[in-house]
Every structure is written in C-alpha cells, then in structure tokens.
N, CA, C and O atoms as CSV, one atom per row, in Angstrom:
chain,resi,resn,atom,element,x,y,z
A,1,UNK,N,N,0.837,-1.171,0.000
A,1,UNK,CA,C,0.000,0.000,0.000
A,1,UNK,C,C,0.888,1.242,0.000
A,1,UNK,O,O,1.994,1.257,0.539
A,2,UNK,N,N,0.278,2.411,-0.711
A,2,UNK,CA,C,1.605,3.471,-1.284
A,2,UNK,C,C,0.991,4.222,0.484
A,2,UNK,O,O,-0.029,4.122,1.166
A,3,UNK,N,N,2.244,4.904,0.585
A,3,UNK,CA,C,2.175,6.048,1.685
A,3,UNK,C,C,1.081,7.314,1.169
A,3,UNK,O,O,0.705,7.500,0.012
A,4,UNK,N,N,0.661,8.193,2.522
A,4,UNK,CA,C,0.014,8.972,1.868
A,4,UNK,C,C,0.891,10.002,0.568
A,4,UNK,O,O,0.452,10.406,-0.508
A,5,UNK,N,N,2.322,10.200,1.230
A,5,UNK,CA,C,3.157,11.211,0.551
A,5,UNK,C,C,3.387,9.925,-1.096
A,5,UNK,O,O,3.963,10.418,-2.065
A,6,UNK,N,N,3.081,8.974,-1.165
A,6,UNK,CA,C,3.503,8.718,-2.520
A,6,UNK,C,C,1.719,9.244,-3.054
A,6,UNK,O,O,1.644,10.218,-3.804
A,7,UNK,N,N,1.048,8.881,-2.826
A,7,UNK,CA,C,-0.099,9.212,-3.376
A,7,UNK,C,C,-0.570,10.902,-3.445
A,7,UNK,O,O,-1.689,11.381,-3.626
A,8,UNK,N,N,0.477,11.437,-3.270
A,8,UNK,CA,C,0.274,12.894,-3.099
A,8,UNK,C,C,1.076,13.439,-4.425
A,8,UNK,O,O,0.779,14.426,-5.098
A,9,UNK,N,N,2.438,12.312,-4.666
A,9,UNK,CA,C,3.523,12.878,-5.747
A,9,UNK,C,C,2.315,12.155,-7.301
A,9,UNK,O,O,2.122,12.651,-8.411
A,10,UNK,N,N,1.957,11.334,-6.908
A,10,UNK,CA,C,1.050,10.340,-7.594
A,10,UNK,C,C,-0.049,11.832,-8.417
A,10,UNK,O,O,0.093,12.227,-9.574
A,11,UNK,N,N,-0.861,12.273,-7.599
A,11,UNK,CA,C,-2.009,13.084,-7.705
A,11,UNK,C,C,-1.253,14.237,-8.002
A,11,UNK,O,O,-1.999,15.140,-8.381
A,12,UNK,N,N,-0.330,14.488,-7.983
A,12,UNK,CA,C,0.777,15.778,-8.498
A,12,UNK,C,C,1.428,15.750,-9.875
A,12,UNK,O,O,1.824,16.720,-10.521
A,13,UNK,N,N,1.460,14.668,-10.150
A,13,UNK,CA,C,2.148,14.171,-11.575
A,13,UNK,C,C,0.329,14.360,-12.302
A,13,UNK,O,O,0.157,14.954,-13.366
A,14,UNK,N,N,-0.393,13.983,-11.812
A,14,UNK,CA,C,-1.237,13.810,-12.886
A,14,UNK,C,C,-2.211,15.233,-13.085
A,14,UNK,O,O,-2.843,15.527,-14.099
A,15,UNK,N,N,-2.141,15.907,-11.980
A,15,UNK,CA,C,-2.515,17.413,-12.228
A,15,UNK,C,C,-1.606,17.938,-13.275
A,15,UNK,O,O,-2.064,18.316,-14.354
A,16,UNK,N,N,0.158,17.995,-12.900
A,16,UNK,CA,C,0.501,18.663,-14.011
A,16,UNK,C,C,0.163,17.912,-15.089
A,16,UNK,O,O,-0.103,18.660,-16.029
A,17,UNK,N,N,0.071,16.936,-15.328
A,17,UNK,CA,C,-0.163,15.942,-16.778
A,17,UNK,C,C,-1.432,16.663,-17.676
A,17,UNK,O,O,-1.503,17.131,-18.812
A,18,UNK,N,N,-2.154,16.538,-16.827
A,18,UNK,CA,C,-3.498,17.167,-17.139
A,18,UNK,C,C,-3.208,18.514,-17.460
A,18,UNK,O,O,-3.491,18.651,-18.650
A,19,UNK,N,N,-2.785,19.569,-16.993
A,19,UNK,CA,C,-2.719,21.070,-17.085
A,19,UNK,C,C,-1.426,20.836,-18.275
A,19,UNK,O,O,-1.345,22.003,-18.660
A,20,UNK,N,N,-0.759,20.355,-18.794
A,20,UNK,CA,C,0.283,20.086,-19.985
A,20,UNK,C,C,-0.941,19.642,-20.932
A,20,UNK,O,O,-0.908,20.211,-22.023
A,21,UNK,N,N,-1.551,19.134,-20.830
A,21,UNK,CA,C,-2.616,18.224,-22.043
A,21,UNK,C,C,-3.620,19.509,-22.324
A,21,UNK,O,O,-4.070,19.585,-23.468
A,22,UNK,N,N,-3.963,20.415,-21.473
A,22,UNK,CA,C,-4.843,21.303,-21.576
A,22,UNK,C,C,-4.107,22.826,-22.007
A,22,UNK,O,O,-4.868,23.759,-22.264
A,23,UNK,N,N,-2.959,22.993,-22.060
A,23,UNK,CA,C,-2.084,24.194,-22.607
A,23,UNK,C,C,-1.944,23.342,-24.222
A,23,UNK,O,O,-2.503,23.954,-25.132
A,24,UNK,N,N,-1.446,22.380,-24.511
A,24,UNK,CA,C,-1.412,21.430,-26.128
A,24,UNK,C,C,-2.628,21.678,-26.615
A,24,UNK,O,O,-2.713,22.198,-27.727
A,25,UNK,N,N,-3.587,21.411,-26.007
A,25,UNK,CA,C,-5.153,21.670,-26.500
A,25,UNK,C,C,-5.453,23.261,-26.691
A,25,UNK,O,O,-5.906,23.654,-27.766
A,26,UNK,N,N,-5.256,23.942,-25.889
A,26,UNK,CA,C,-5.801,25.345,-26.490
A,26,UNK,C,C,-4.606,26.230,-27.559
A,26,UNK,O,O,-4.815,27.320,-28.093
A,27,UNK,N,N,-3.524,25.514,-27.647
A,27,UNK,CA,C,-2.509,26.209,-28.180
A,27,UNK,C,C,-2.777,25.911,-29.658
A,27,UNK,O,O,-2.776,26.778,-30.531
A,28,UNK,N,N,-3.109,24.030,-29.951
A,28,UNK,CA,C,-3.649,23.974,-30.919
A,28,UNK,C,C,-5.210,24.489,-31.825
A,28,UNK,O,O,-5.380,24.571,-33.042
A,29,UNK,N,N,-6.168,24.766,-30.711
A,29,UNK,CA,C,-6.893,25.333,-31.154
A,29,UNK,C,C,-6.524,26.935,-31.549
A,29,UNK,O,O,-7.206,27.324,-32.497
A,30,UNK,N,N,-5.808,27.705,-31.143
A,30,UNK,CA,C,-5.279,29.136,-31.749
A,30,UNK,C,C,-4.851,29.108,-33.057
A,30,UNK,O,O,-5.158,29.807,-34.023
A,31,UNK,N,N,-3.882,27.928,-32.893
A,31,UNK,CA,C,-3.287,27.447,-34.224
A,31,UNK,C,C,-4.099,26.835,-35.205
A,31,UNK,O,O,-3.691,26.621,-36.347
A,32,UNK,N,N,-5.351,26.513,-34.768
A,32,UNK,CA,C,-6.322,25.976,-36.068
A,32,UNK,C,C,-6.672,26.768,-37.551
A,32,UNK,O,O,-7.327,27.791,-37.347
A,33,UNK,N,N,-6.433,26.561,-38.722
A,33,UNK,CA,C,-6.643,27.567,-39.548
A,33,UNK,C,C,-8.168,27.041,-39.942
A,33,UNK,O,O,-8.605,25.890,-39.964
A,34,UNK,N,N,-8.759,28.188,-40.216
A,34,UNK,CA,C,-10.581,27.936,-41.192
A,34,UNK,C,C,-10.277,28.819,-42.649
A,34,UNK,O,O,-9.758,29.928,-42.774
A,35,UNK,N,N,-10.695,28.084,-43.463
A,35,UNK,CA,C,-11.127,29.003,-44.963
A,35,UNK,C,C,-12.343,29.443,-45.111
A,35,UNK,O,O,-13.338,28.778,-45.401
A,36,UNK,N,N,-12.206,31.481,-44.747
A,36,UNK,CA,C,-13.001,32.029,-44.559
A,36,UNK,C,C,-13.783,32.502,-46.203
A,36,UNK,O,O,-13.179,33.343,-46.870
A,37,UNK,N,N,-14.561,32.157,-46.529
A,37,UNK,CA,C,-15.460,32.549,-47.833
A,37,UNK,C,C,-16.105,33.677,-47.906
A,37,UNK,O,O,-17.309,33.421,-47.907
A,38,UNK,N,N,-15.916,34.762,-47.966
A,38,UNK,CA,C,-16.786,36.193,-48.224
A,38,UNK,C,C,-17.458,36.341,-49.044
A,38,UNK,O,O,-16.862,36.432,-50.118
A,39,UNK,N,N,-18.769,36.441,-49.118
A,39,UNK,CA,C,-19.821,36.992,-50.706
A,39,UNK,C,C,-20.251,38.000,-50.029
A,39,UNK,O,O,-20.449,38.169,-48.826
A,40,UNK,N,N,-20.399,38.794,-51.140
A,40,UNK,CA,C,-20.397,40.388,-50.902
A,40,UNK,C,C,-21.398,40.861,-52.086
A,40,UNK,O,O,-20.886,41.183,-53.159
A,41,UNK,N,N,-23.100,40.926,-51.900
A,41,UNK,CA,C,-24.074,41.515,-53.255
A,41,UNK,C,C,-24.071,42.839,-52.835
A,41,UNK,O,O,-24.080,43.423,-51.751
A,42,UNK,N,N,-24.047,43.264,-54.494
A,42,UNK,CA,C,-24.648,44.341,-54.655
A,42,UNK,C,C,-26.285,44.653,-55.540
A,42,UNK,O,O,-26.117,45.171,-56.645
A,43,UNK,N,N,-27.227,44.485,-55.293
A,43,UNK,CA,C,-28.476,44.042,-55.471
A,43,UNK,C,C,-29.109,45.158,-56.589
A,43,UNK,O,O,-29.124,46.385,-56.480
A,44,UNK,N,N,-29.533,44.467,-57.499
A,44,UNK,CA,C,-29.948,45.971,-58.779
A,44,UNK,C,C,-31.495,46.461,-58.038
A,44,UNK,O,O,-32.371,46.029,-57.289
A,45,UNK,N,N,-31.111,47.703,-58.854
A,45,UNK,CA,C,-32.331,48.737,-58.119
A,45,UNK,C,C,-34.029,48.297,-57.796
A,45,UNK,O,O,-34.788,48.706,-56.917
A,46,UNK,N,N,-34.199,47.503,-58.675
A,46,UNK,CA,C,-35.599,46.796,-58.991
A,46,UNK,C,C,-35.684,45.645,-58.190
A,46,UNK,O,O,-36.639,44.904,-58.427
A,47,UNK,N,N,-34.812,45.287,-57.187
A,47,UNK,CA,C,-35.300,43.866,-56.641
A,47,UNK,C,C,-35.746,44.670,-55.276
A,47,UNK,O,O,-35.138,45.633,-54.809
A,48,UNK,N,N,-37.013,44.035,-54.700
A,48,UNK,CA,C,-37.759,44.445,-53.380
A,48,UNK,C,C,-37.039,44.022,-52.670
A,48,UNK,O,O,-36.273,43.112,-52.987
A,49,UNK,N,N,-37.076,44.599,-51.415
A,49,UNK,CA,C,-36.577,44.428,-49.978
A,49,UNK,C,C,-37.501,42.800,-49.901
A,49,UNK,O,O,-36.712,41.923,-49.549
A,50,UNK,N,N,-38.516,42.405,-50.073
A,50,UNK,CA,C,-38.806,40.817,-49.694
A,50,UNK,C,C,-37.911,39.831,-50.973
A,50,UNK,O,O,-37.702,38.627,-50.818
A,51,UNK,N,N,-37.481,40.581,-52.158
A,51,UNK,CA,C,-36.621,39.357,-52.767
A,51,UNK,C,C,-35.714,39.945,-52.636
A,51,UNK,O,O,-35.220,39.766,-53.750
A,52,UNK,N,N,-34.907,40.674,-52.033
A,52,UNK,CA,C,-33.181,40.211,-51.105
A,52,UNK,C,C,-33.479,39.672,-49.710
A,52,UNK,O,O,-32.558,39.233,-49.021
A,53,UNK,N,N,-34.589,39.689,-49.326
A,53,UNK,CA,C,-34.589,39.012,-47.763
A,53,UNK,C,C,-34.968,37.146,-48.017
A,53,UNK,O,O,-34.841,36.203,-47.235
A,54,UNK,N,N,-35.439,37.201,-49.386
A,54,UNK,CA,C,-35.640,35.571,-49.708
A,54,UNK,C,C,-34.090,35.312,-50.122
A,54,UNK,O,O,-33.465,34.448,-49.507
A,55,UNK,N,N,-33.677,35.803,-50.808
A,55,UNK,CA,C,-31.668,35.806,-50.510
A,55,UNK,C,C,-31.079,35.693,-50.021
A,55,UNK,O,O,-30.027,35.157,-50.369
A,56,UNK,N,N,-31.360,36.187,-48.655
A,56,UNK,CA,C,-30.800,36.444,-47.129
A,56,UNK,C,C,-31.010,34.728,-46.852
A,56,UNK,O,O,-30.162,33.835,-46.877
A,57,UNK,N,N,-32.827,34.646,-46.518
A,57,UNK,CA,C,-32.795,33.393,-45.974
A,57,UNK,C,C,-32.340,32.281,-46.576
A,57,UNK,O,O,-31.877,31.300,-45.994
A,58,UNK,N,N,-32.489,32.447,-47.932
A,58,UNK,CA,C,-31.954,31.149,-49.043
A,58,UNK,C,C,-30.507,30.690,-48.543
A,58,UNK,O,O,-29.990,29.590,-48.737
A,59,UNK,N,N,-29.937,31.856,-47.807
A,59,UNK,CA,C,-28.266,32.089,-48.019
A,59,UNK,C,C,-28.025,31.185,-47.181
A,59,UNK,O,O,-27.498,30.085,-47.347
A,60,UNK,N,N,-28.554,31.835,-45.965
A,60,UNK,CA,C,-28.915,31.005,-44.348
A,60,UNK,C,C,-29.340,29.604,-44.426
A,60,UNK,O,O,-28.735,28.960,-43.569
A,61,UNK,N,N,-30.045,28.963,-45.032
A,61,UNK,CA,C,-30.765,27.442,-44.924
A,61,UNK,C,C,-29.263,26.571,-45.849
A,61,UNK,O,O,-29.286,25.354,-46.037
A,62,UNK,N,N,-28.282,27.305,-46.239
A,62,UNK,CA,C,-27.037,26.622,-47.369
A,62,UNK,C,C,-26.472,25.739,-45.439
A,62,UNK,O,O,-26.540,24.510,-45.476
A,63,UNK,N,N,-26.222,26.057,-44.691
A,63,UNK,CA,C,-25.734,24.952,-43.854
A,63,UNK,C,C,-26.548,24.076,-43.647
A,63,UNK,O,O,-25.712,23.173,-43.605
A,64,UNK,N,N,-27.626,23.487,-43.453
A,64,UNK,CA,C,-28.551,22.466,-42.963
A,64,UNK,C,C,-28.330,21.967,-43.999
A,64,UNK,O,O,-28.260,20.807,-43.592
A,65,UNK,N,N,-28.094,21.867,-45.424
A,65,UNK,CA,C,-28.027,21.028,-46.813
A,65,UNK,C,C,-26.626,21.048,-46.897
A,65,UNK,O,O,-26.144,20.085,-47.493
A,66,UNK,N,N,-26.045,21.669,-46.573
A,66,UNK,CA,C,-24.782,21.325,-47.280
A,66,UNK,C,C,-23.489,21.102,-45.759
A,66,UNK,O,O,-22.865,22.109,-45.424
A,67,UNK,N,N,-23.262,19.912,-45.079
A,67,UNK,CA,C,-22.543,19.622,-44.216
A,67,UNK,C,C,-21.152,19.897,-43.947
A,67,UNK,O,O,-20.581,19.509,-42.928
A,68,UNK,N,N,-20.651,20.519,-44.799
A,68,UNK,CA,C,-19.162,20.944,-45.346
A,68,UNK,C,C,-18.752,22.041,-44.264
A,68,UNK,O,O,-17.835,22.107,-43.445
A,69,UNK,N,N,-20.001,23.018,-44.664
A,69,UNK,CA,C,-20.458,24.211,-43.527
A,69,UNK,C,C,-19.994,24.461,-42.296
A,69,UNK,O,O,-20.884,24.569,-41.453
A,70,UNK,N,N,-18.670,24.615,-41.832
A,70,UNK,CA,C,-18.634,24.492,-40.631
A,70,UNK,C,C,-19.405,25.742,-39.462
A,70,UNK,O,O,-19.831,25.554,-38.322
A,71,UNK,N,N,-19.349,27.286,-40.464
A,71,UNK,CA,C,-19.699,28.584,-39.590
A,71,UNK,C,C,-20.666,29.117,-40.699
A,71,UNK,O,O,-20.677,28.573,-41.804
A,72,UNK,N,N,-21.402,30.078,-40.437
A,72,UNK,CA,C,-22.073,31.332,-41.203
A,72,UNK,C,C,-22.673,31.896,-40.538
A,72,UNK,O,O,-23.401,31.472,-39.641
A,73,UNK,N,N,-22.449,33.106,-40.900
A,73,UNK,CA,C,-23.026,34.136,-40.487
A,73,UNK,C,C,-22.899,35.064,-41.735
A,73,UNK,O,O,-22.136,35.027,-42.700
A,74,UNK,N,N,-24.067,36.039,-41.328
A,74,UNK,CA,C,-24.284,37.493,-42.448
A,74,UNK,C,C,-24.575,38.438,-41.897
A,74,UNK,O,O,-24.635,38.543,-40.672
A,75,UNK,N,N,-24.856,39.479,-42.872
A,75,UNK,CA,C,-25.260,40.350,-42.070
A,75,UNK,C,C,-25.369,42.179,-43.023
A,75,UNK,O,O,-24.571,42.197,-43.960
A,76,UNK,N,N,-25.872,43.012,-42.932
A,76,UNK,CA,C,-26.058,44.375,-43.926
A,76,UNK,C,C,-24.867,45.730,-43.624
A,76,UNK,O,O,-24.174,46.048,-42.658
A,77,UNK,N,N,-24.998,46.076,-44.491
A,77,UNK,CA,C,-23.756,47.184,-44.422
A,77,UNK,C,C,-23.922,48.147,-43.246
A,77,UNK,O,O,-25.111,48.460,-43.177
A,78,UNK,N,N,-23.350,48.614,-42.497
A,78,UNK,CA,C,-23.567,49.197,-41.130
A,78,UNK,C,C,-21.929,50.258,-40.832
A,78,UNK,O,O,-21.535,50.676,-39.743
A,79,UNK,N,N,-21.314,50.435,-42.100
A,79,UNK,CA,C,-19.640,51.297,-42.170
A,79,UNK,C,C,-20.321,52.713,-42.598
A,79,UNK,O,O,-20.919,53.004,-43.634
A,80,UNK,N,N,-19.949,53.691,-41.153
A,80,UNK,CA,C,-19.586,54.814,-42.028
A,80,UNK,C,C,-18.968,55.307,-42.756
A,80,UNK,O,O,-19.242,56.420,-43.206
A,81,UNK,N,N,-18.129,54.747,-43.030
A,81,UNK,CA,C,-17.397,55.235,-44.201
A,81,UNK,C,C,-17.247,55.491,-45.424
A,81,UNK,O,O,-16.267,55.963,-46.001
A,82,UNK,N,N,-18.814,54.988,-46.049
A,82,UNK,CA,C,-19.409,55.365,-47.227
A,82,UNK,C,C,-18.487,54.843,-48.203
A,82,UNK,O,O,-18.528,55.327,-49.334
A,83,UNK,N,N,-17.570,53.828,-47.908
A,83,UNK,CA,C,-16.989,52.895,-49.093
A,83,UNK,C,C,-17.508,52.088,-49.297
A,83,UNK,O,O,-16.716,51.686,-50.149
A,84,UNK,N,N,-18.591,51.018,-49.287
A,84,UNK,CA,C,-18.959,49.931,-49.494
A,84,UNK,C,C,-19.198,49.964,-50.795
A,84,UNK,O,O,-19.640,48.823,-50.933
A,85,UNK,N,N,-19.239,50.569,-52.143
A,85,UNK,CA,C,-19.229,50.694,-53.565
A,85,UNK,C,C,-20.929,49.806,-53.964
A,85,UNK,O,O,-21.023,48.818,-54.692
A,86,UNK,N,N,-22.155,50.539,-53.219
A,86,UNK,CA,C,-23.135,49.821,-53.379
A,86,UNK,C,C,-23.763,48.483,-52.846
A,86,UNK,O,O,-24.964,48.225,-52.764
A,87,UNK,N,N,-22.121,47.255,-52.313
A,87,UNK,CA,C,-22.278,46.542,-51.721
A,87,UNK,C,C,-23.305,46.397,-50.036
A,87,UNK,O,O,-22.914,46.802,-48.941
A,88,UNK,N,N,-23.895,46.092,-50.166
A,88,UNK,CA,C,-25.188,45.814,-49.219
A,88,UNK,C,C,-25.577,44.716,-48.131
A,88,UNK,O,O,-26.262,44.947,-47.134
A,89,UNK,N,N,-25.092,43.623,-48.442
A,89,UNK,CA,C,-25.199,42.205,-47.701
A,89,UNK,C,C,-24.131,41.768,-47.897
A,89,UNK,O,O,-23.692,41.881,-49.041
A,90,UNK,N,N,-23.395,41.177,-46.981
A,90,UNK,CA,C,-22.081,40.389,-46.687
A,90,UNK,C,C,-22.744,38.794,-46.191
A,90,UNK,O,O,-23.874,38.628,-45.731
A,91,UNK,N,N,-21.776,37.790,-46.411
A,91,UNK,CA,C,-21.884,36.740,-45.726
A,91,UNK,C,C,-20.326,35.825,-45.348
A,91,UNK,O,O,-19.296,36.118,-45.955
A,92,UNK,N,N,-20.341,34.980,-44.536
A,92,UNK,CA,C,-19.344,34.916,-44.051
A,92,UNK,C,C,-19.591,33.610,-44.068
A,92,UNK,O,O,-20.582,33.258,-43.428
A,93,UNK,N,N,-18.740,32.479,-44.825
A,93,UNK,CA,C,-19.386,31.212,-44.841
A,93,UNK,C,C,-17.761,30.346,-44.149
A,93,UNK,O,O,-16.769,30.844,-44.682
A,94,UNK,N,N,-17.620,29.891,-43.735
A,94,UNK,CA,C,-16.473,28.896,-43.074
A,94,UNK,C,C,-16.169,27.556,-43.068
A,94,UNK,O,O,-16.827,26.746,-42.415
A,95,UNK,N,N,-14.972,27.182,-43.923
A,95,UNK,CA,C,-15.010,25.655,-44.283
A,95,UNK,C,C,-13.276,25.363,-43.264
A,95,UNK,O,O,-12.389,26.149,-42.930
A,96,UNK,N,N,-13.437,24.046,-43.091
A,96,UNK,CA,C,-12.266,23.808,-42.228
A,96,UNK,C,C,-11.046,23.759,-43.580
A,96,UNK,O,O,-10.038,24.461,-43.663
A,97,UNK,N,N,-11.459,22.832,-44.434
A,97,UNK,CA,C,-10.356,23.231,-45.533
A,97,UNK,C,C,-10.677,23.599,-47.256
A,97,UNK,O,O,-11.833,23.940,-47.506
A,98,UNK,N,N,-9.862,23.546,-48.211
A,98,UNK,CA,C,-9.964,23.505,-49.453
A,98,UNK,C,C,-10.717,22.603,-50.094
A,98,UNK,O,O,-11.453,22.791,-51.063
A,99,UNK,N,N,-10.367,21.019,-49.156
A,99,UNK,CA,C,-11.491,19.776,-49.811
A,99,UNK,C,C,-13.038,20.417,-49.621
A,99,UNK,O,O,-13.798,20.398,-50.589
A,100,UNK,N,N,-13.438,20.939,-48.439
A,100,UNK,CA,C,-14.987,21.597,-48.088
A,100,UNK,C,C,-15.278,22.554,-48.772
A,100,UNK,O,O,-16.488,22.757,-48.873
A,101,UNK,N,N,-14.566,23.283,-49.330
A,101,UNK,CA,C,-14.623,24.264,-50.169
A,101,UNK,C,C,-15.172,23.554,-51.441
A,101,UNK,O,O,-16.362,23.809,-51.628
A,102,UNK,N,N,-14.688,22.847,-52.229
A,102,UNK,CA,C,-14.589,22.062,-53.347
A,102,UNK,C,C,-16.024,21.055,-53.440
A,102,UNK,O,O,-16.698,20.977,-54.467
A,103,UNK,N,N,-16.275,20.460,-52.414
A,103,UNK,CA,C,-17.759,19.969,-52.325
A,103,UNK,C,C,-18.801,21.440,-52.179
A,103,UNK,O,O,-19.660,21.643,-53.037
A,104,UNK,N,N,-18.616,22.359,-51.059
A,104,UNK,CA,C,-19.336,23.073,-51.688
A,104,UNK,C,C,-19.740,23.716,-52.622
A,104,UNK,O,O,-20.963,23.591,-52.684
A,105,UNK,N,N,-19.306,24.425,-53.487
A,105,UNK,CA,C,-18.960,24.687,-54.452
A,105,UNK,C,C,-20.029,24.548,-55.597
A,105,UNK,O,O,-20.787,25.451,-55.949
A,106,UNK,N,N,-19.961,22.999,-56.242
A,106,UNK,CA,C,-20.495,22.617,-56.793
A,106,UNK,C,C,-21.680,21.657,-56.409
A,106,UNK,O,O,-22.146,20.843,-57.206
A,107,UNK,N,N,-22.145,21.826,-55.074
A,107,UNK,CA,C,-22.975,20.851,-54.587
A,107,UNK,C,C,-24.477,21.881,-55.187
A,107,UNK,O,O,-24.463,23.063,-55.533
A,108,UNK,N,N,-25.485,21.065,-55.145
A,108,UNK,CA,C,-26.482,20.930,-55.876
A,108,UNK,C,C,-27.547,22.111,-55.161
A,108,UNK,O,O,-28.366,22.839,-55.722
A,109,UNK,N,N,-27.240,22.011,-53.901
A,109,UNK,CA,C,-27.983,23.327,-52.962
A,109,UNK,C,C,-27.648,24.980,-53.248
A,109,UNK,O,O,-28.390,25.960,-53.308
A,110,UNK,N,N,-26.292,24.826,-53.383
A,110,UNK,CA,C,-25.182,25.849,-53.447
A,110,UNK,C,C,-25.959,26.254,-55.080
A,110,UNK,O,O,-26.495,27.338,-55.308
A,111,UNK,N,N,-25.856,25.108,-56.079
A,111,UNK,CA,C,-26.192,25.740,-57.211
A,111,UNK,C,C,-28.031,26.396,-57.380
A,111,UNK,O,O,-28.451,27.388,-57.976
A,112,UNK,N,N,-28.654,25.492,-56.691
A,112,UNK,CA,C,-29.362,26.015,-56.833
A,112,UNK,C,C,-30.583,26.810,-56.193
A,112,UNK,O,O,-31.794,26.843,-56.411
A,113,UNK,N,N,-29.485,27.603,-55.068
A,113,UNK,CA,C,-29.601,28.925,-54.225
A,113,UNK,C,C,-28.603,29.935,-55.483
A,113,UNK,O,O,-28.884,31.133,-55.541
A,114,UNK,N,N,-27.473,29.385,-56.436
A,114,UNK,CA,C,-26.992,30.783,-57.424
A,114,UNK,C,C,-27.851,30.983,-58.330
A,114,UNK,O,O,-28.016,32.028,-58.960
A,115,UNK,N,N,-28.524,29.832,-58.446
A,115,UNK,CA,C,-30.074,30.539,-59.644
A,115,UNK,C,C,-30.874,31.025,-58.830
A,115,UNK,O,O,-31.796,30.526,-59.475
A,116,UNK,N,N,-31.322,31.462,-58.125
A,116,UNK,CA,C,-32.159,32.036,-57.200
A,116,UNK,C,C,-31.441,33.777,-57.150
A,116,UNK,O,O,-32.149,34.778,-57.258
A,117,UNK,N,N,-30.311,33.803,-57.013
A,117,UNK,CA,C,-29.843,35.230,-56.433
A,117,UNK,C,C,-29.258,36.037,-57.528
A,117,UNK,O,O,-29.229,37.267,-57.527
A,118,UNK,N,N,-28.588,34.938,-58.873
A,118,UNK,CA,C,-27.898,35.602,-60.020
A,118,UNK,C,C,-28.872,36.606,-60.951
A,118,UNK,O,O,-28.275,37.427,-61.648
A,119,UNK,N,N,-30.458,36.584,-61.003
A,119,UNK,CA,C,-30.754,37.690,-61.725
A,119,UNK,C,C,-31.102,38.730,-60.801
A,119,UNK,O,O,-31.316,39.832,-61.307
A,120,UNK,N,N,-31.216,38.608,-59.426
A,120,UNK,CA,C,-31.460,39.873,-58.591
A,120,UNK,C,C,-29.560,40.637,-57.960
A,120,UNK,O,O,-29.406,41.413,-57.016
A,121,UNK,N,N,-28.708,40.201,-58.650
A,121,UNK,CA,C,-27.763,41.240,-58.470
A,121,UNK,C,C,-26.920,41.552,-59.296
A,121,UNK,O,O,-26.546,40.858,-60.241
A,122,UNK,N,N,-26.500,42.781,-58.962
A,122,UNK,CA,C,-25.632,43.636,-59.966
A,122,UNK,C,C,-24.169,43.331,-59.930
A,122,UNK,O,O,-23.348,43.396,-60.845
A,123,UNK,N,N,-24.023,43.004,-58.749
A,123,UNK,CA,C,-22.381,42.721,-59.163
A,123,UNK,C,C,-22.245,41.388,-57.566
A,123,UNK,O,O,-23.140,41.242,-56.734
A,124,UNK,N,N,-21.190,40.793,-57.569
A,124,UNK,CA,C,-20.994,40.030,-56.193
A,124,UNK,C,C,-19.247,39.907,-56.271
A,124,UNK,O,O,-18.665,39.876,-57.356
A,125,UNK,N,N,-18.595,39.850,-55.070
A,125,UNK,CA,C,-17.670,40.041,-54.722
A,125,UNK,C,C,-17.646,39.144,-53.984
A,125,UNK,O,O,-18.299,39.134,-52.941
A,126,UNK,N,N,-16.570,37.804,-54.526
A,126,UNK,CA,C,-16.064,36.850,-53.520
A,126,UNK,C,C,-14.674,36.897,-53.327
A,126,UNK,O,O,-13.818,37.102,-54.188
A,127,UNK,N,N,-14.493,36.658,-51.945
A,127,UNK,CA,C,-12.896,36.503,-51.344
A,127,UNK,C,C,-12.681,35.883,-50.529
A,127,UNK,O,O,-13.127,36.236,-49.437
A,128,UNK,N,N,-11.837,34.556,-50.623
A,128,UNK,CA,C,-11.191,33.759,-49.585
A,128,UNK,C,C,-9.877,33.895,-49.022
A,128,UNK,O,O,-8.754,34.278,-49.352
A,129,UNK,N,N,-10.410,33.480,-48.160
A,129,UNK,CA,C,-9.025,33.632,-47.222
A,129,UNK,C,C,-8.809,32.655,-46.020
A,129,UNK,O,O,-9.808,32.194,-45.467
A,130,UNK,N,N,-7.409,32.275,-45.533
A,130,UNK,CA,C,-7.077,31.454,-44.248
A,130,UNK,C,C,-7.218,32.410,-42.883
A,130,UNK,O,O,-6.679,33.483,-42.609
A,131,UNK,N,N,-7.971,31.750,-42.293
A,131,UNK,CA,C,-7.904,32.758,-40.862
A,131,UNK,C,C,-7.754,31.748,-39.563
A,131,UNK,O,O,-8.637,30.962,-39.217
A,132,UNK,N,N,-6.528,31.903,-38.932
A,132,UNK,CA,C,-6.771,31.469,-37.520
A,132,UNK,C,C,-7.685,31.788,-36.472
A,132,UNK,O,O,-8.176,32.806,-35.985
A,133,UNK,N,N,-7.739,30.586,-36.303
A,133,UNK,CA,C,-9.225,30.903,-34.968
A,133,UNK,C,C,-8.604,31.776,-33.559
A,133,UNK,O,O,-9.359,32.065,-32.630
C-alpha cells in the first residue's frame, strides 16, 4: 500500500499531466486555420426588400443542406465610411479546408440557391481567405 506522501507525488504528476494536455489543447486550437469565404451583393435597383430578404434566408438554410459548412453568419452594411461601392449584404461562410470548399462549391444546394440570387444582383464580390481561430 503506497504512503500517503507517494499518493500525493502520484495526484501531483497527474494534475501537471493534465494542465500540460490542456495548454497542447488550447494552443492547438489558436493554431487551427478555417477558410473564410466572403460573398459580398450588390443588389440591382428593382429587386424588393422581400426578394433580397428571400436571398438572405436562401443564403442562411445553405448549412442544414450542405454539411461541409462548418460557420455562417451574415449580415447588412452598417460602415460609415461610405466605401462599401453599393455593396449591401455580406456573408461569411467557413469551411475547415480547401477539400470543403470544393464539395461546396459545386454541390447541388449551393447551385441552386446561385439561380435564385444571379438575376437579382448587380455585381458580387467573392474573397477567400485562411484565418486562424
């Protein structure tokens, strides 16, 4: 039977063990990269505020169909700075890598939410990028 003092070095080794396993774990999560997807409409003059908000939601229901999806969010222009060049709705779509990218892409939801939005806008602006979490 161990002494109390071995069962103390015992329960000491495995705290630090644990607090080493939990600094590896959040260090790697900092270090995690996501491929951030930006679409950016600019909506022609004639489409109603209810067909860019069927846009909006169309945009929104692309994660429940398409599993690749790891984040999204959107959201409307809100910069004073009066640069947004007409641009109006942003979205922010998040894939863990290039393969998720690549199924989305061409997946069948994705295409056909771009027939839905391609005759109500004037211009769209996509940009990817790697972003650490």
């Amino acid at each position: 039977m161990k002494s109390k003092w071995e069962w103390l070095v015992v329960a000491g080794l495995l705290v630090a063990w644990g607090t080493a396993q939990m600094t590896q774990n959040i260090a790697a999560e900092k270090n995690e990269k996501m491929l951030r997807h930006v679409v950016l409409f600019k909506f022609k003059t004639e489409v109603t505020p209810a067909q860019v908000q069927e846009v909006a939601d169309a945009f929104a229901a692309l994660p429940k169909k398409i599993d690749v999806i790891k984040d999204f969010e959107w959201g409307t222009d809100n910069s004073p700075e009066g640069v947004a060049a007409g641009f109006t709705h942003g979205f922010l779509v998040t894939f863990a890598d290039e393969k998720a990218r690549e199924i989305y892409l061409p997946h069948p939801a994705h295409e056909e939410f771009k027939k839905l939005v391609g005759p109500r806008i004037e211009k769209v602006l996509v940009f990817d990028y790697w972003a650490k979490k």
